[in-house]
matplotlib code that plots the C-alpha trace (Angstrom):
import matplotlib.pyplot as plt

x = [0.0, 0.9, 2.5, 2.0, 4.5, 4.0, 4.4, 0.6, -1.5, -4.4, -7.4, -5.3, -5.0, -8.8, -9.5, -7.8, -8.8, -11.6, -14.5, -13.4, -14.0, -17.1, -15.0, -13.2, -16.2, -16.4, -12.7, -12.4, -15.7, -17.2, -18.5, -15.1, -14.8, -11.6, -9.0, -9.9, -13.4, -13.2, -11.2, -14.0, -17.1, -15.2, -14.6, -18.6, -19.9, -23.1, -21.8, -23.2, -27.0, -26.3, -25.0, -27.9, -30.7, -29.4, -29.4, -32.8, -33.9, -33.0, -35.7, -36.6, -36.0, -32.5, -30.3, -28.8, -30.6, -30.9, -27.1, -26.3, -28.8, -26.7, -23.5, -24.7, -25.7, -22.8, -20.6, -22.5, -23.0, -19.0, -18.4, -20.9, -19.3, -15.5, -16.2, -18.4, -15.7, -12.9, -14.4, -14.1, -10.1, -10.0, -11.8, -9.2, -6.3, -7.2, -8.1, -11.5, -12.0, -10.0, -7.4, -8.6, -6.9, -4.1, -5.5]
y = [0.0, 3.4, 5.8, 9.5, 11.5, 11.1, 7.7, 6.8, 5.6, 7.2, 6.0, 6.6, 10.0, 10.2, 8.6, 10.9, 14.3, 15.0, 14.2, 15.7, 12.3, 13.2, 16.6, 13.6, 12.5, 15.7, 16.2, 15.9, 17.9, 21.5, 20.9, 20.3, 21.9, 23.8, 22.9, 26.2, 25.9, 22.2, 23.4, 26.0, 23.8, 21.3, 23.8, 25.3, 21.5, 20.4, 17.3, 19.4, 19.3, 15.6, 15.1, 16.7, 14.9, 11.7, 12.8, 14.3, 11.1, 8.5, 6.7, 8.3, 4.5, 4.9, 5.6, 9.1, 10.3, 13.6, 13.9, 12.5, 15.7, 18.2, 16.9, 16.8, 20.4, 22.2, 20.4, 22.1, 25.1, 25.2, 24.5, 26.7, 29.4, 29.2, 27.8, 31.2, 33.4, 32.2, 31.5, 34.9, 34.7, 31.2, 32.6, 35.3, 33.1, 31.4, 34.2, 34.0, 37.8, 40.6, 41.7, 44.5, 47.6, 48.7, 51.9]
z = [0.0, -0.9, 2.4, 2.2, 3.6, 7.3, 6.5, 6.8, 4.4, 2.6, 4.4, 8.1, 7.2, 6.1, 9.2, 11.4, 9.6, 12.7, 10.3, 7.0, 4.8, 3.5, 1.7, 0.0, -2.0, -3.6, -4.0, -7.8, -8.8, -8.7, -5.7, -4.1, -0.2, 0.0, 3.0, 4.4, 4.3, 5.8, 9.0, 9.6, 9.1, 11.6, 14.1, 14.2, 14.0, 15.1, 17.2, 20.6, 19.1, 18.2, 21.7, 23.6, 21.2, 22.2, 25.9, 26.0, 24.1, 27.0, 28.7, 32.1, 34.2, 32.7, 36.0, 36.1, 32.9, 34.8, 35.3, 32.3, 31.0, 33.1, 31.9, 28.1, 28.1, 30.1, 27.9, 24.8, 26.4, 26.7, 23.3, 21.6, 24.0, 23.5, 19.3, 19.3, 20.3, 18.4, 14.9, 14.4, 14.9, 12.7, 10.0, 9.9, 10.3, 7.2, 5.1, 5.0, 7.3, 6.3, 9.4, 11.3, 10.1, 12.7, 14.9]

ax = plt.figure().add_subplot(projection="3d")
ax.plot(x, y, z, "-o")
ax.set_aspect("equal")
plt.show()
């Protein structure tokens, strides 16, 4: 099997890219999401709703559903906090936001 330059091959480095495998399917048409683009859909992800669904959706005889609850939704509230504040400085790491003009 082929070995990229890390010395991994192809589908390892798929499989490590946090979630980016479904950009591959499009990597060789129009539709193709650029590296930039990827890193910034990754970072605002939607894994906290996804999270919280499957919380809110145990059965209530399941022991510690209410904890479990808690836990699901600080953890989201966390993310959606500090993801919130620094997309802003992402996006303009990678180009996407023009730099603030030095004062």
């Amino acid at each position: 099997m082929a070995r990229g330059p890390a010395g991994n091959s192809p589908g390892e480095r798929w499989q490590g890219s946090s979630g980016l495998s479904v950009c591959a399917l499009f990597s060789w048409s129009a539709l193709r999401v650029d590296a930039r683009h990827q890193h910034a859909l990754v970072w605002g992800g939607l894994r906290g709703a996804l999270a919280l669904a499957l919380a809110l959706g145990l059965p209530v005889e399941v022991v510690e559903r209410d904890l479990i609850v808690t836990i699901s939704f600080a953890v989201v509230a966390f993310s959606i906090f500090v993801q919130g504040l620094t997309m802003t400085p992402l996006l303009r790491a990678l180009g996407e936001v023009p730099k603030r003009p030095a004062i």
